[in-house]
C-alpha positions as CSV (number, residue, x, y, z in Angstrom):
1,X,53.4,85.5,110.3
2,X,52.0,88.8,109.0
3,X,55.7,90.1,108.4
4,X,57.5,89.9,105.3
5,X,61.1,87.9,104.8
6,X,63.1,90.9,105.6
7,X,60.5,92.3,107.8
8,X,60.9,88.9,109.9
9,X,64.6,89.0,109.9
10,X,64.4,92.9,111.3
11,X,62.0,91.6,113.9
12,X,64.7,89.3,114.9
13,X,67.4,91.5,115.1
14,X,65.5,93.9,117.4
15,X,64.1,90.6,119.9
16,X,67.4,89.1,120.4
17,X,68.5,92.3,121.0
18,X,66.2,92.4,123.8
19,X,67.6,90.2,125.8
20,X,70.2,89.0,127.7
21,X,72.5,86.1,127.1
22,X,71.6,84.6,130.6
23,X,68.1,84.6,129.2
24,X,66.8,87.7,130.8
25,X,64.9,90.8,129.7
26,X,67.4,93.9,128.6
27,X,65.7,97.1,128.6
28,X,67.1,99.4,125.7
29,X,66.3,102.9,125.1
30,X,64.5,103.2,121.4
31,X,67.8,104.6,120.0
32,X,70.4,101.5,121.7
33,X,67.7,99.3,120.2
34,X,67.7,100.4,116.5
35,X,70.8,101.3,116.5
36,X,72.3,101.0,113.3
37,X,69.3,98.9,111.9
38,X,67.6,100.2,108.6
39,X,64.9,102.6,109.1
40,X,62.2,100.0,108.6
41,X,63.3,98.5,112.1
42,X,61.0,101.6,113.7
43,X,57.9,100.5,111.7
44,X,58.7,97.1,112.6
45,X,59.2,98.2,116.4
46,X,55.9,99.9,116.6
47,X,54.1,96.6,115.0
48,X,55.4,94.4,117.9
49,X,54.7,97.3,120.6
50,X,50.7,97.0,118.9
51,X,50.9,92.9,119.0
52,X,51.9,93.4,122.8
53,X,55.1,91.5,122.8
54,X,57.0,94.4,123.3
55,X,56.5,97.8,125.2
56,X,57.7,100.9,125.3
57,X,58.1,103.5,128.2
58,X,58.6,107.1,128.8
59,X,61.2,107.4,130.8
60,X,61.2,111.4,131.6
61,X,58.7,114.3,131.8
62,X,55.4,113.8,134.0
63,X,53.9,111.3,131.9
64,X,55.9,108.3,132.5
65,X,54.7,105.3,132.3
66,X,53.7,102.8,129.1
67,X,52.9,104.6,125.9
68,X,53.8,104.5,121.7
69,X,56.6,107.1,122.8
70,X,56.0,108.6,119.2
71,X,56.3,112.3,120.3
72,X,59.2,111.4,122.9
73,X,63.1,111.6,121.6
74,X,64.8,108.0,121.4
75,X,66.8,108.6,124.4
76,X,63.8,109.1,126.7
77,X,61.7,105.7,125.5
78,X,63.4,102.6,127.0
79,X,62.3,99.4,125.4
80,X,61.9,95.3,126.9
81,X,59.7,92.6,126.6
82,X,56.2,92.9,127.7
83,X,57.5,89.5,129.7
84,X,60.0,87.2,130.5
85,X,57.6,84.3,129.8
86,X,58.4,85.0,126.3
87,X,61.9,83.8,126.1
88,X,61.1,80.3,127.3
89,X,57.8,79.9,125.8
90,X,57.6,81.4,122.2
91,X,58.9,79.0,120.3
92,X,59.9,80.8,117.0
93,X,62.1,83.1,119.7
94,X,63.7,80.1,121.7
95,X,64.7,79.0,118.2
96,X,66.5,82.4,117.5
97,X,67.8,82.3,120.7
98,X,69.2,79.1,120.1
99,X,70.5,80.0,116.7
100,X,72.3,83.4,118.0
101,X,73.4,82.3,121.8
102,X,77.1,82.5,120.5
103,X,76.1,85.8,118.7
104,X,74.6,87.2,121.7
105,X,77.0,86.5,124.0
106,X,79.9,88.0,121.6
107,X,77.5,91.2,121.2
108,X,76.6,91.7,125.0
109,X,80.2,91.2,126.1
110,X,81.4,93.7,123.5
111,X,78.9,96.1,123.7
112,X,79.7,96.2,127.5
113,X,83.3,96.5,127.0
114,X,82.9,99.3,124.3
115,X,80.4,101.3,126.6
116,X,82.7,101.5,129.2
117,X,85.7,102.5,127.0
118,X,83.8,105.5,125.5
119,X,82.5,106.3,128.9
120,X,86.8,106.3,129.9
121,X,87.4,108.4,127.4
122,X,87.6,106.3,124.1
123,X,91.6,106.1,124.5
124,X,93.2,103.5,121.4
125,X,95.4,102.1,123.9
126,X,92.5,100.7,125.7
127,X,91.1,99.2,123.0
128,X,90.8,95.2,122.4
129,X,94.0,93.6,121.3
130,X,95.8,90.8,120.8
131,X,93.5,87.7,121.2
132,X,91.1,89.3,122.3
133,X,90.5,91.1,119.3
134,X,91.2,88.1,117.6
135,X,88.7,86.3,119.7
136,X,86.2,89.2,118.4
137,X,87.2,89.3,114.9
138,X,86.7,84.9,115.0
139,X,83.1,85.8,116.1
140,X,82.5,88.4,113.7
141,X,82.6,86.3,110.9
142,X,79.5,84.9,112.3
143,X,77.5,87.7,113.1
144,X,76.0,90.0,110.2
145,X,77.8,93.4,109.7
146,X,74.0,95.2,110.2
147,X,74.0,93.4,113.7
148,X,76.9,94.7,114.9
149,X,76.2,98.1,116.3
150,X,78.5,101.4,115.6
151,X,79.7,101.2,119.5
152,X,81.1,98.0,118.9
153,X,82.3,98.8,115.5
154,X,83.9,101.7,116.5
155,X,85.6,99.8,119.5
156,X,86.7,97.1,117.7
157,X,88.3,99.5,114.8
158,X,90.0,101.3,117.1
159,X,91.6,98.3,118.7
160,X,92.4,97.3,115.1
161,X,94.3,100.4,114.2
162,X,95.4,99.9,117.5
163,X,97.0,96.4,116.8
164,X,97.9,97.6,113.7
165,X,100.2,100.0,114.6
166,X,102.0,97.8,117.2
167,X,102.3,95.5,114.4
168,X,104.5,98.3,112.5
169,X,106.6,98.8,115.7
170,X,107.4,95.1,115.8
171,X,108.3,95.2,112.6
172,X,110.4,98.4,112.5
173,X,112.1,96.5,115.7
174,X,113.3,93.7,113.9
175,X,114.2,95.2,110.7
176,X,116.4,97.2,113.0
177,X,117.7,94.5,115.0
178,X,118.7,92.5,111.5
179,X,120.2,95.3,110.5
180,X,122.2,95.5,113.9
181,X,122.7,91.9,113.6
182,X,124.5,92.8,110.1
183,X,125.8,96.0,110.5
184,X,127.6,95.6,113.9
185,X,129.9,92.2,112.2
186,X,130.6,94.3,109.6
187,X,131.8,97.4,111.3
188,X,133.5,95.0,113.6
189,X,135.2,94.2,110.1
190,X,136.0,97.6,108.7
191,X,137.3,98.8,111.8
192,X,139.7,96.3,112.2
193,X,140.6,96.1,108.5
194,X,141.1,99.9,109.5
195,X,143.5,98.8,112.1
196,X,145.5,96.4,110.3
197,X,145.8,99.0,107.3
198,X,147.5,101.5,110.1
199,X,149.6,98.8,111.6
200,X,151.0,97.7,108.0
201,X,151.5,101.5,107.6
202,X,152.5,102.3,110.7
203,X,155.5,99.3,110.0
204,X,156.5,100.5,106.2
205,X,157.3,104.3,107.5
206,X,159.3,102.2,110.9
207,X,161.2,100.4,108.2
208,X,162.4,103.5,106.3
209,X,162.8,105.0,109.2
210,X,165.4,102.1,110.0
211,X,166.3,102.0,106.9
212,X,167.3,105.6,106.5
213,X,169.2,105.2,110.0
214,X,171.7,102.3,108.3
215,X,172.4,104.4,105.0
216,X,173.5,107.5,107.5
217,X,175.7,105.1,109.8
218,X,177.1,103.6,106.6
219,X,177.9,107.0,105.4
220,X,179.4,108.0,108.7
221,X,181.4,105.0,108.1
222,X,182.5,105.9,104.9
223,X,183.9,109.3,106.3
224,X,185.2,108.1,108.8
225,X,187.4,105.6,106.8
226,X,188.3,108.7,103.9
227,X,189.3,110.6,107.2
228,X,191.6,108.0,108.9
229,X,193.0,107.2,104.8
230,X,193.8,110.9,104.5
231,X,196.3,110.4,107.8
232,X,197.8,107.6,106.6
233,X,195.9,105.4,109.0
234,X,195.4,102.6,106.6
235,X,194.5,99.7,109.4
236,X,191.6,102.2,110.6
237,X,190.4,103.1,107.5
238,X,190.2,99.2,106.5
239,X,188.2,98.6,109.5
240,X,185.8,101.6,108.8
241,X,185.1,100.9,105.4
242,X,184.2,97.5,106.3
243,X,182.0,98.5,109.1
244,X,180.4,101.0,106.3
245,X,179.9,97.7,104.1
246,X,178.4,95.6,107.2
247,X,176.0,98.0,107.6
């Protein structure tokens, strides 16, 4: 009650975030917990770690045990509800637990799936796609950007770029296979307008070549009826010069 509106809202963000979406306690390191909260969320951390709803422990060195964990490094302070009695009997927390079940069941889900793909080695082709990143990006539009943290974010735009790119191929594919479905009919065409251009050429130089053949039997013809005039053959040279004419 002591907390300011956004204050309040940052106390939120960093409960739910403590637990599970089975209703358990999650225990966080300090860093997973603020994790890409505004720099208030510390200040805010520390108040409920004094109020004793939450508590924070040391989790290396020769000290460890309960403590502020001012002096220790983010990584070695984990972070969890004093107790689980909390989530079923604070009111004001059941509420936000109610309000954010489908929040904190996208979150847990893709912050476990995004932990293990930068613990494989962060490869795009392992990345959320297809409907499941569209499942992610459907509950996205519910959960505040500031909520999600940069392990998910950086999952998720990976499997974007990811998806995008696929999207390109598919693309490139059937703007290739239209123009296959065009271009092959149409050099089906050419080639056999091709053809049919050779054929008709092909038939003109057959047909002076025929032609040429008739003119020099005709002329034969011709010579051979001059020859059989010249020896007074006149019946041959009759019958030549109409076989020259026939022709």
């Amino acid at each position: 009650a002591a907390l300011t509106g956004l204050e309040r809202r940052l106390a939120r963000r960093l409960l739910l975030r403590l637990v599970t979406p089975e209703r358990t306690r999650r225990i966080l390191t300090r860093g997973e917990l603020c994790e890409g909260l505004p720099g208030e969320a510390r200040g805010i951390l520390e108040r409920l770690s004094a109020a004793r709803l939450v508590v924070a422990r040391q989790t290396t060195g020769d000290g460890e045990g309960e403590g502020d964990g001012e002096t220790r490094g983010d990584d070695e302070v984990t972070v969890e509800l004093v107790h689980e009695s909390l989530i079923a009997n604070w009111a004001r927390l059941r509420r936000w637990l109610e309000e954010g079940r489908e929040e904190l069941r996208f979150l847990a889900e893709a912050g476990q799936a995004a932990k293990l793909w930068e613990d494989r080695g962060a490869r795009p082709e392992e990345a959320w796609g297809g409907d499941a990143l569209a499942e992610a990006e459907r509950h996205l539009r519910g959960v505040a950007s500031e909520d999600v943290p940069p392990r998910v974010e950086r999952f998720l735009a990976a499997g974007r770029a990811r998806q995008a790119e696929l999207d390109a191929r598919r693309r490139r594919r059937r703007r290739w296979g239209l123009g296959l479905a065009v271009g092959i009919p149409l050099a089906v065409a050419v080639a056999a307008s091709t053809v049919a251009l050779l054929i008709a050429k092909e038939q003109r130089a057959t047909e002076r070549q025929r032609l040429r053949a008739e003119a020099q039997r005709a002329a034969v013809q011709r010579e051979s009826a001059r020859a059989a005039l010249g020896r007074g053959d006149v019946l041959e040279a009759r019958a030549r010069l109409r076989a020259s004419l026939a022709t």
